[in-house]
N, C-alpha and C positions, 0 to 999 in steps of 0.2 A: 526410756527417754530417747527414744529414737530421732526426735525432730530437732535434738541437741547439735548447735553449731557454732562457730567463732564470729562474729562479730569486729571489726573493727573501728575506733571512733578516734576524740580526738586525745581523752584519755587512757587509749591502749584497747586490750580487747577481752572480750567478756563471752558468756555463755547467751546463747540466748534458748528459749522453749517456748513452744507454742507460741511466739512473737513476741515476749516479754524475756528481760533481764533476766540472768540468774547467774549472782555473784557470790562467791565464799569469801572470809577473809577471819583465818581461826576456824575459831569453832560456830562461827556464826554464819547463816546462811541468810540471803534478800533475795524474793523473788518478786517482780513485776514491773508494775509503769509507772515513773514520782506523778508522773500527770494525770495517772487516775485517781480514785478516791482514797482506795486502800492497796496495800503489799503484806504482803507474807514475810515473817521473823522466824527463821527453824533456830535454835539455839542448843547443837551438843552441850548436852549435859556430863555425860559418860560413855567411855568405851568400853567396849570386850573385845578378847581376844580370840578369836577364831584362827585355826593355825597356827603362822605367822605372822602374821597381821591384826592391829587393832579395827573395828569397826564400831560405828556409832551406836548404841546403844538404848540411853534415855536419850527422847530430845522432846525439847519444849515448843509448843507453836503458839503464834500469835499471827491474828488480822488485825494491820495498824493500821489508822488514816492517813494520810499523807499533808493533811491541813496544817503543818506544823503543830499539832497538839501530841502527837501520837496516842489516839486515843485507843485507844483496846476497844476490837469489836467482838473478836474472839479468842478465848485460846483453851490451852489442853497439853495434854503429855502423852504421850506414844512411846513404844519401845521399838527402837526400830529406824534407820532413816526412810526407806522407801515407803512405812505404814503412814509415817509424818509425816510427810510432802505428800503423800497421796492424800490422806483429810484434809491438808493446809488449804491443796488446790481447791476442792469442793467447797470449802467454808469460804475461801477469795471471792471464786465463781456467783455465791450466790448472796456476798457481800456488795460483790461488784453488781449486778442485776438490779439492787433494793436504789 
């Protein structure tokens, strides 16, 4: 995630990638634009412990719509954060294209 940068708005400041949002808050992860169709839901599940440190483990994905319904266009289970963000985006990408 090299394109990863700060952001500042009028709510404070945030991650952004590849031009869109990307916010934690817990165990829950949001990635994208409210003003597109759909955003990405990563949702730690479980950690493991690697060393001294926990890392995320299970995590759940979801493409939701933004129309106020959150409808599920996709989702899935990954083991892994960087496997899960890496499907989340592809499934976004060709959410967002339809």
């Amino acid at each position: 995630m090299t394109e990863a940068n700060t952001k500042t708005t009028v709510k404070g400041k945030y991650l952004e990638y590849k031009g869109k949002p990307l916010v934690r808050e817990g165990d829950t992860i949001c990635y994208g634009d409210m003003s597109e169709k759909y955003i990405l839901l990563l949702e730690i599940m479980s950690y493991k412990k690697t060393g001294d440190i926990e890392v995320p483990d299970t995590v759940f994905i979801q493409v939701l719509s933004t129309d106020g319904t959150h409808q599920i266009y996709k989702q899935g289970q990954k083991v892994g954060l960087y496997d899960a963000f890496d499907i989340g985006l592809v499934w976004l990408e060709r959410a967002l294209k339809q």
